[in-house]
N, C-alpha and C positions, 0 to 999 in steps of 0.2 A: 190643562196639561195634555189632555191626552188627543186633543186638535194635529199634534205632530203627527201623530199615525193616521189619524182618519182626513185629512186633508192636501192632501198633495198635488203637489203641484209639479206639471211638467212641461220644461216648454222648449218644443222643439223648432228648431231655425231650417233644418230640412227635411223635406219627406222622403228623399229617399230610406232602403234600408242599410242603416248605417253598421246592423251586425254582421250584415254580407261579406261589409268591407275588413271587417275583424274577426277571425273565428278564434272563440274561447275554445279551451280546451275541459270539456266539462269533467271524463273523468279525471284530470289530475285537481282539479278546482272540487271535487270530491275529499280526494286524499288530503289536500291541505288540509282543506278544514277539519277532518279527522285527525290532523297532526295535531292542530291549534288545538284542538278541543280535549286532546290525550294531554298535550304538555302541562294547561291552565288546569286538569283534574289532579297529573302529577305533583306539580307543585302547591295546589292549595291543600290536598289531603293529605299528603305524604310530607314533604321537602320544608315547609312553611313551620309547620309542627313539631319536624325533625330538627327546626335551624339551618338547614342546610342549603332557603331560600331567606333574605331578609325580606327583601322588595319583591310583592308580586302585584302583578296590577291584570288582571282578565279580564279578555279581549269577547269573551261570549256574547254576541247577539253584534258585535261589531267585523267579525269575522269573514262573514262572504262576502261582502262588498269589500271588503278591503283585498282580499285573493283573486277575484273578477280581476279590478284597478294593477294588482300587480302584475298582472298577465301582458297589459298596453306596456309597460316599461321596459323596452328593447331597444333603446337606440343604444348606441355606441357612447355617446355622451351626455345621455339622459343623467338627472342627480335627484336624489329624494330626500326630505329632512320629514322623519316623523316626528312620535311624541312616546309616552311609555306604555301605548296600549296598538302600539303598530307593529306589532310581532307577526301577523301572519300574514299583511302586505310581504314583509321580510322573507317571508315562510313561501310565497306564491312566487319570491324572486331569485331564489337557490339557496335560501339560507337551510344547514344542514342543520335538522333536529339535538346533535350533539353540539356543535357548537350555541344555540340558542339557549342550554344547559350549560354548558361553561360557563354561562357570561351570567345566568342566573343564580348560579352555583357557586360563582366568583372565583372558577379556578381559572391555572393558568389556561389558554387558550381561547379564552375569552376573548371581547371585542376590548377589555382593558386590562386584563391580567388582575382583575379582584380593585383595580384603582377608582374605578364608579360600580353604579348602581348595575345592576344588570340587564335592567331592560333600554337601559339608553346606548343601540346599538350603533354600528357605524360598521362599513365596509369600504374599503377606498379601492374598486377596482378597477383597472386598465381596462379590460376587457367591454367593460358592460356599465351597466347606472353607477355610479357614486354613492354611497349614502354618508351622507352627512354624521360627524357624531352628533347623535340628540341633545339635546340642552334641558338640562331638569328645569327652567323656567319656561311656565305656562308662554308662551306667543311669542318667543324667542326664535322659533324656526321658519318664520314668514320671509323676514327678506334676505337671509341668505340666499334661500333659492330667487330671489327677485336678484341679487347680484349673480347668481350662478347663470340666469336667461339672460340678463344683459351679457356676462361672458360670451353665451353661445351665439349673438350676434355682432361681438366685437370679434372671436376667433372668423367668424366666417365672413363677417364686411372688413376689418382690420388688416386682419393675421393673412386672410386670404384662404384659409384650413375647411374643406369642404366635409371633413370629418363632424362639423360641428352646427352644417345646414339643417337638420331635422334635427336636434336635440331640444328636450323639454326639461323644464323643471317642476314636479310636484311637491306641492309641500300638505302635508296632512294635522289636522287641528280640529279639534271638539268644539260643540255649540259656545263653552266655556270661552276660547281663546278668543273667539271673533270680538269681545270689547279690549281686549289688549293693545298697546302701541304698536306693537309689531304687527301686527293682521292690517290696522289702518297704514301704517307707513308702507309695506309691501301692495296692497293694494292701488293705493297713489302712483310708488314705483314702474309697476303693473301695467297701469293702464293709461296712465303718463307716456308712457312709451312705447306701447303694443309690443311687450315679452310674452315668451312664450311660455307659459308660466298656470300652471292648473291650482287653482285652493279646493283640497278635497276637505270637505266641512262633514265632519259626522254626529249628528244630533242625535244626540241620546236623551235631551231632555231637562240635563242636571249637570251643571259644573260643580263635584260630588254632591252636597245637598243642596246647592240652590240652583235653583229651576232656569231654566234657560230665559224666561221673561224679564230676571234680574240682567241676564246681560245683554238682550237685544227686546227693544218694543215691542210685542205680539211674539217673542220669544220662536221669530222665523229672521234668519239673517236674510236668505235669498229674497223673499218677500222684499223687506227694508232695501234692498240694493234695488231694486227693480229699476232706477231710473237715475243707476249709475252708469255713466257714460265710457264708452270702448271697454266691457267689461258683459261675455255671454254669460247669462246664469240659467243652469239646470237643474233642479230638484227634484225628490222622490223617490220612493221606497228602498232604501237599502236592503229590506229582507227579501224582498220580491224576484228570484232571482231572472229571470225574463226580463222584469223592468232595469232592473239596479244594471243588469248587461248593455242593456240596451244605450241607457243614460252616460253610462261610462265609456262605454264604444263611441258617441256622439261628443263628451268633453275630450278626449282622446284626438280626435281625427282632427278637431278645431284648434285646436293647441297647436298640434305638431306639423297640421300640412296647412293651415293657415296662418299660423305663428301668432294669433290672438291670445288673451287672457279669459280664461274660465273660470268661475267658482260651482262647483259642483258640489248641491246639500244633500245628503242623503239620510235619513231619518233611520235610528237602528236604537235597540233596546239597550242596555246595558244590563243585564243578565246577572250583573254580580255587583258586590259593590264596587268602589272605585279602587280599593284596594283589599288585601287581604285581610285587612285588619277593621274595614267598615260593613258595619253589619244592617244598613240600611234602614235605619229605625226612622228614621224620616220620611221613608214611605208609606202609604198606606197600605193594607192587604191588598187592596182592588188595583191598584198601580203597579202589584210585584205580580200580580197574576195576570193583567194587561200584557205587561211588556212579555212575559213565559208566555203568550197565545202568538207574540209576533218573533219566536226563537226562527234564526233563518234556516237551521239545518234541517228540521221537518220537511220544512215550504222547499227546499232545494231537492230533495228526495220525492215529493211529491211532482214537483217538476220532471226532474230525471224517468223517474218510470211511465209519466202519462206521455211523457213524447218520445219516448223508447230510447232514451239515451242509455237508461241504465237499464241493467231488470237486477229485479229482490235480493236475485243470489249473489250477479258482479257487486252490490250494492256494501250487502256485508261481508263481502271480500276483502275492499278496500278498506273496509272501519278495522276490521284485521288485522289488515297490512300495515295499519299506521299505527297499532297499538303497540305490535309487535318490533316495528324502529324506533318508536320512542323509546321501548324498555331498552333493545340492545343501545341504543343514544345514549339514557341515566348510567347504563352499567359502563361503558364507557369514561362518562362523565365525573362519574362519581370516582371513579378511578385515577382522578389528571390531578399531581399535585396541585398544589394551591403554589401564586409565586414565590416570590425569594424575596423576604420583608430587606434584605441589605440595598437592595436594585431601587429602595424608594425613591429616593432621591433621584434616578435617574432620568433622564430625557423632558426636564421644566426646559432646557435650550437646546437649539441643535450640536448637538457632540461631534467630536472630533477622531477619528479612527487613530488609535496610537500608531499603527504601523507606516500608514499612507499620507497619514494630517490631509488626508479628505474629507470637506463638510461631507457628512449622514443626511443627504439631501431629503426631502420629505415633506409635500406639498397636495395631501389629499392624494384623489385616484389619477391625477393627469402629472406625469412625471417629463419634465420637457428638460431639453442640455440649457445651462445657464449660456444666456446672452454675452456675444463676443465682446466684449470691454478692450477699450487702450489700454494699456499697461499703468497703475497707480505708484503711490511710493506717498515717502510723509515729505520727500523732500518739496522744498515753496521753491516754484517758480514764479518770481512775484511779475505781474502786469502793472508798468506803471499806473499810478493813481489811487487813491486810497475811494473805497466804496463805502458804501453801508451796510446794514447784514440785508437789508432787504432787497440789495442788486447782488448781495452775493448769495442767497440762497435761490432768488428766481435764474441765476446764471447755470448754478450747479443741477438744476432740474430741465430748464433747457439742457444740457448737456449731457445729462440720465435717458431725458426722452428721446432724444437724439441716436442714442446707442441702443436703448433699452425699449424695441416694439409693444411689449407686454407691459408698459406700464404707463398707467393714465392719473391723472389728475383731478381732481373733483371735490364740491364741497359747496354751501350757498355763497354764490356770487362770486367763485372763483374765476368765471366765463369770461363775457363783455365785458364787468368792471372790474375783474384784473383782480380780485378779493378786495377783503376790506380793508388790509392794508397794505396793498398794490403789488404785493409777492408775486401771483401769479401775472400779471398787465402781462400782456402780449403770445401769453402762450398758447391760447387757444386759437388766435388768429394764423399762430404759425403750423400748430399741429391738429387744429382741427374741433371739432363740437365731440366726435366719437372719444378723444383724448383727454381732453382739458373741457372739463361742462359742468355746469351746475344742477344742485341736487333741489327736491323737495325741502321744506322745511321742517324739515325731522332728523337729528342726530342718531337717532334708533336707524331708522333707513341709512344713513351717510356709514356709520360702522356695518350694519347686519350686511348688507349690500357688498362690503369691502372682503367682508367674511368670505361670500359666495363667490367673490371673483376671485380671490387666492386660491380658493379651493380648486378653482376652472385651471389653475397656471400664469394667472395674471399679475400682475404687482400693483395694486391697490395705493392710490397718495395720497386719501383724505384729509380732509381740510377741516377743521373745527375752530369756528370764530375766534372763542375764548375760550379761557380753561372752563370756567363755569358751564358752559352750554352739554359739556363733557359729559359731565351728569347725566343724562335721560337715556345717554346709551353705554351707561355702566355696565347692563346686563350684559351687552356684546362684549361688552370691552373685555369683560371677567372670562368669557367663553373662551377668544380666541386668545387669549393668552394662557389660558390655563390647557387649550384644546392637545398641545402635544405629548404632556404629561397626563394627563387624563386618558388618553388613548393610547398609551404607551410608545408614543414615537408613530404611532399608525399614520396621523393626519398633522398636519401644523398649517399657520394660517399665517406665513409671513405678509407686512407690510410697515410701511411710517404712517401714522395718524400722526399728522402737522396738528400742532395748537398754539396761540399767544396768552397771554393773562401775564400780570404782574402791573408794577405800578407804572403810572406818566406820569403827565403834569398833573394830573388829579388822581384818585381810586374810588371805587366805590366797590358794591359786594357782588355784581356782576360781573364786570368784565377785569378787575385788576387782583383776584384770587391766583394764585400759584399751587397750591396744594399737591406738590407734588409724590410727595409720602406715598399718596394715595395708589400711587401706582408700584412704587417702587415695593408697597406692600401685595399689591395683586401679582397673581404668579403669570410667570413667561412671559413678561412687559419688562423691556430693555430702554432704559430714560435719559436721553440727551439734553443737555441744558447749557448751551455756547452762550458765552459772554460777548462775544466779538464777530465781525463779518469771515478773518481766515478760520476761525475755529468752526463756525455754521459751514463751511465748507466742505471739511475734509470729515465732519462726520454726520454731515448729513449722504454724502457718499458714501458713507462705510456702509449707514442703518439702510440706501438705496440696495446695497448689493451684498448685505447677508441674510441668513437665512433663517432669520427671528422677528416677532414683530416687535417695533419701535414708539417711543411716544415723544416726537422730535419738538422742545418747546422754542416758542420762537417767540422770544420776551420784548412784551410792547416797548419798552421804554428803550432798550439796547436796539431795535431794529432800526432805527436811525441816530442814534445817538455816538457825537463826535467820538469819545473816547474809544466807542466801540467798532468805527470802521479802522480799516487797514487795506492793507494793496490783493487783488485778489492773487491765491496761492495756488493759480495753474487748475487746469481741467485735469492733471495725474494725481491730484492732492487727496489725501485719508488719512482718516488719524483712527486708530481702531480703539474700542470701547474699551473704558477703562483704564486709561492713560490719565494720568491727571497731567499739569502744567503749571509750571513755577514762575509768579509772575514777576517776583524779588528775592533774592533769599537772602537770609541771614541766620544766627545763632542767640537771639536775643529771643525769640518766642514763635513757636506758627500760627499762623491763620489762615483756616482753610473755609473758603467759600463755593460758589458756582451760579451759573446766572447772572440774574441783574444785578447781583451783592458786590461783582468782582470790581466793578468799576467805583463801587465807593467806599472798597476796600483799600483798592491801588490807591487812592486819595486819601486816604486815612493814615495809609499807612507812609505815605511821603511826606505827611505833616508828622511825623512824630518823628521822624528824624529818624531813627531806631532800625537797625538788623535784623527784619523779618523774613520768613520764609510765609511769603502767600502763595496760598497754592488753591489756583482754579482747578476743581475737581473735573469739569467739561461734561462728565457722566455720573452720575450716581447710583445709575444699578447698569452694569457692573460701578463698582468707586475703586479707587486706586488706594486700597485700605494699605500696599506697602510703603508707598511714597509717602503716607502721613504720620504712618509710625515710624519710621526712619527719622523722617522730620522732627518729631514730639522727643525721640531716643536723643537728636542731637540739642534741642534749645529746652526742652524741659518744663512749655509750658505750651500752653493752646488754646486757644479764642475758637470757638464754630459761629460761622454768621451765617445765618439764612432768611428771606424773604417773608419765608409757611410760618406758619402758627408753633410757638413755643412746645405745648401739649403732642406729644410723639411727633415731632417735625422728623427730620430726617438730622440732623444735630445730636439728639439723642440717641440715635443707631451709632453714630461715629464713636460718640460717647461712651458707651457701652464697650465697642468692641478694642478703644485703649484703656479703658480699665482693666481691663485682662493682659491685654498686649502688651501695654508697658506703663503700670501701673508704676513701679519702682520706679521710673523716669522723670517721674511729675514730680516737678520742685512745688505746685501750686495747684489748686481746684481745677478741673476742667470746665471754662467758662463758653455759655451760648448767651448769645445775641442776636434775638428773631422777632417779630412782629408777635404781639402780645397774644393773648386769644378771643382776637375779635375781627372780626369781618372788616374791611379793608376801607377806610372812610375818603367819601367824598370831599369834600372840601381838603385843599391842596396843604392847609397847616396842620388840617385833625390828621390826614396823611403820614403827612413826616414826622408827626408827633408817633405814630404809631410807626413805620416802615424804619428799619435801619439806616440811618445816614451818615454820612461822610467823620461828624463831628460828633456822634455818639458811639461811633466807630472808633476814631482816637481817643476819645477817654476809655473805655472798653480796654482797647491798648496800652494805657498808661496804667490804667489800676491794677491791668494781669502783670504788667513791666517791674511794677514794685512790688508786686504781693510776694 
């Protein structure tokens, strides 16, 4: 273990002096870390014990190098994503000691208003770096900033915005995170591409008790990369402050004026446990008195006075100065109510100003005027011919991108071949590699990536094969949907993540899952699900040009399927979320579907001869919950069909909210009709045995007709 300290490794690409070209400021690089070092005492002896902190996580022996690294972060459009021990990066980049205490304190004024933890901070400013809100999942903040550095060279080759020529993305992460999917998928991103894009890696030794050799071979990542391709690696002493400057001056200048990819490891103690509440029993004595010999604030004073930056006196002037803001900071702090538990609910969408019915625009730190649009309307201007969904959602995206410069397309094999089910064919040829291109083979990367680019001002189209592949980048998915409530309105990360799944001629438990619940249950995920090619129209325009993100499905078997093309419904066409659509009606029973259900509903329900009200729901989060109780209030009885799984489908939620609503109304059970619960079978009879069909649909109908 203790090889991390005594073996370092440095490796320099030039000789010139690279600190010439960057002058620290050493005594305010004093005074931070006098801040850091007063806050993490405040709160572990005081605040922690008092209740008054939950989450504390100290940053001691990680500190100077992180203060040096914040001093480089000056561009205009530079963006940082930490972790929950990068408080005095924060601290080194104008974060003011009180507010740092807010957010730890969980009052109002906080980076969330008491809604997260307190160390997972975020700043979204105009002015200067961006920071990212933090992600309480370990390696989750790797490829946003790989989407935030593509940003910065799509604004500047794209947009044409010279605002965005020198901007870098840093992202910061522990010896821990480097085996995560996020670390390898941004790294890929990375260096795939030559972004400009720094990984500050700080090795402490111990992903909290297991040792860093558990998650990298010889427990050195830089080592292991050595002979990773378009990728500089620098290592070495983080406590050292001569060296740690020097290292970091050098990743610094290579990033931003050569626009390469760095990972920059630097080796630091961790001083405390991982939290406040680990008492580090898994080390030994000689490990916790090791890493205390390599504490950097010593070695930084010992620097300072031999080369007359400081002397003894200015020295404990400053530890003074920083004791004395922290305390008026807590008193302050501790002073700032706590928020308004009624406001919880607030800001999971973007809201609407009652006065002006202005979207409450809010898109991270880069606030740009929404893109000039033709004028829309629901009215159909039909084009003779009747399409399929597949010419008519690649029509409505030529026709986004056309209008809309800030938004790109992307996902694997959306490019050359046009994706995998020909959606995209031709749009990269017309708009370009920078517009319409394909990604690594990582869904983690395809969403983290999407993240970073909303965050830049971009509008993000990703592409995910099948629903199942969804999966791996759950984590993302949860972040940026939950990102504006979480942050109280500070940040949002609009975009459509495109998906297909559902059944064809066959299924099986990869690519013909639906599960759409899933999302409908994750927060600040808005769920489209068109039966037919005019309906994929008018709302996949709406999810292109509001201001929430979207999970737009695009169901195998409807994407060419007869019943489901129609005439396309004009380039002005929108249909806004939350509308459902009456595809028959009558007073004899409803049946409310959505999806690939509708089409062997409409048949089910014209074999039964019968006065139904089907009603294609189109969306189900928002769901058009009044148009079904209205419906259920006039025929008094109701069928739910859906594709998902029986066990909390989304049938159940409907369920639920007429049993209250109009409970008195039902003449009969409230019946569902969903694929059992079991994974989606291959063979085309075990299939239909399981999937809802046409004629298990009309019986369904007949039995609720007479009950």
């Amino acid at each position: 273990m203790y090889q991390v300290y005594n073996n370092y490794q440095t490796i320099m690409n030039t000789a010139e002096n690279i600190e010439a070209k960057f002058e620290f400021n050493w005594e305010e690089i004093a005074f931070k870390l006098f801040i850091s070092r007063e806050l993490d005492d405040l709160e572990e002896y005081t605040l922690v014990k008092n209740k008054k902190v939950l989450y504390q996580f100290s940053a001691r022996g990680h500190d100077l190098a992180q203060i040096i690294l914040g001093q480089c972060i000056i561009g205009q459009r530079d963006a940082v994503s930490g972790y929950y021990r990068s408080r005095p990066l924060l601290l080194a980049m104008g974060l003011p000691p009180q507010q740092a205490l807010e957010a730890s304190m969980m009052k109002l004024g906080g980076f969330s208003d008491g809604r997260d933890i307190g160390v997972v901070f975020n700043n979204p400013k105009t002015d200067g770096a961006c920071i990212f809100p933090m992600s309480g999942a370990v390696g989750a903040q790797y490829t946003p900033v790989s989407g935030w550095a593509q940003a910065a060279k799509y604004h500047t080759e794209v947009l044409k915005d010279n605002r965005w020529k020198d901007a870098i993305g840093l992202v910061l992460g522990g010896d821990g995170s480097v085996a995560t999917n996020g670390f390898w998928s941004a790294l890929t991103i990375a260096t795939t591409q030559q972004l400009p894009q720094l990984f500050y890696i700080e090795d402490n030794g111990y992903g909290i008790s297991v040792p860093s050799e558990f998650q990298t071979p010889g427990g050195n990542i830089a080592a292991n990369l050595a002979s990773f391709k378009g990728l500089t690696i620098i290592s070495g002493d983080g406590t050292n402050p001569q060296q740690a400057s020097e290292l970091v001056a050098q990743a610094h200048s290579i990033v931003r004026y050569e626009r390469k990819p760095v990972l920059l490891r630097l080796t630091v103690p961790r001083l405390n446990g991982h939290s406040a509440q680990d008492t580090q029993t898994y080390k030994s004595s000689q490990r916790i008195t090791f890493e205390q010999q390599h504490d950097p604030l010593p070695k930084l004073k010992k620097f300072l006075l031999t080369h007359s930056i400081l002397t003894e006196d200015k020295w404990h002037e400053i530890q003074k100065n920083a004791k004395s803001a922290v305390n008026k900071a807590f008193i302050k702090a501790d002073n700032k109510p706590f928020a308004n538990p009624d406001n919880i609910t607030k800001n999971v969408f973007c809201e609407y100003d009652e006065n002006s019915e202005m979207i409450l625009q809010k898109q991270g730190g880069i606030h740009l005027s929404k893109p000039l649009f033709p004028p829309s309307s629901g009215e159909v201007i039909a084009q003779p011919g009747r399409i399929n969904m597949v010419t008519a959602i690649r029509k409505t995206l030529d026709f986004e991108l056309q209008h809309n410069k800030r938004m790109s397309v992307f996902g694997e094999d959306v490019g050359a071949k046009g994706g995998v089910h020909a959606v995209t064919l031709g749009l990269q040829e017309k708009y370009g590699k920078q517009r319409v291109f394909d990604t690594s083979l990582s869904e983690e990367g395809i969403i983290g990536r999407s993240l970073g680019m909303s965050l830049a001002g971009l509008l993000p189209v990703p592409e995910i094969q099948f629903r199942k592949y969804a999966d791996p980048a759950e984590e993302q998915l949860n972040d940026i949907g939950s990102m504006r409530w979480r942050t109280n309105n500070r940040f949002a990360a609009p975009m459509v993540v495109r998906m297909a799944g559902g059944y064809f001629g066959c299924g099986d438990p990869w690519h013909s899952q639906t599960a759409e619940v899933k999302w409908v249950h994750a927060i600040g995920w808005q769920v489209a699900m068109p039966s037919n090619a005019e309906d994929a129209v008018g709302l996949l325009r709406y999810a292109l040009r509001d201001n929430n993100p979207t999970i737009f499905f695009e169901h195998r078997r409807m994407l060419d399927d007869i019943w489901a093309r129609r005439e396309y419904p004009g380039d002005q066409y929108i249909i806004p979320f939350g509308k459902g659509k009456k595809i028959t009606e009558g007073d004899r029973l409803t049946l409310v579907t959505w999806g690939g259900m509708v089409s062997r509903c409409h048949q089910a329900v014209l074999d039964s001869k019968l006065d139904v009200d089907l009603i294609d729901l189109r969306t189900i989060k928002p769901w058009d919950r009044e148009m079904v109780i209205e419906s259920v209030k006039k025929t008094n009885r109701i069928l739910i069909v859906h594709e998902d799984n029986l066990s909390a489908g989304f049938g159940a939620e409907i369920a639920a909210i007429l049993a209250k609503e109009a409970f008195y109304y039902l003449d009969a059970p409230i019946e569902r009709l969903t694929m059992p619960d079991i994974a989606n079978p291959h063979e085309p009879g075990l299939m239909n045995a399981a999937v809802p069909t046409a004629e298990k649909i009309l019986q369904a109908i007949k039995n609720l007709d007479q009950a």
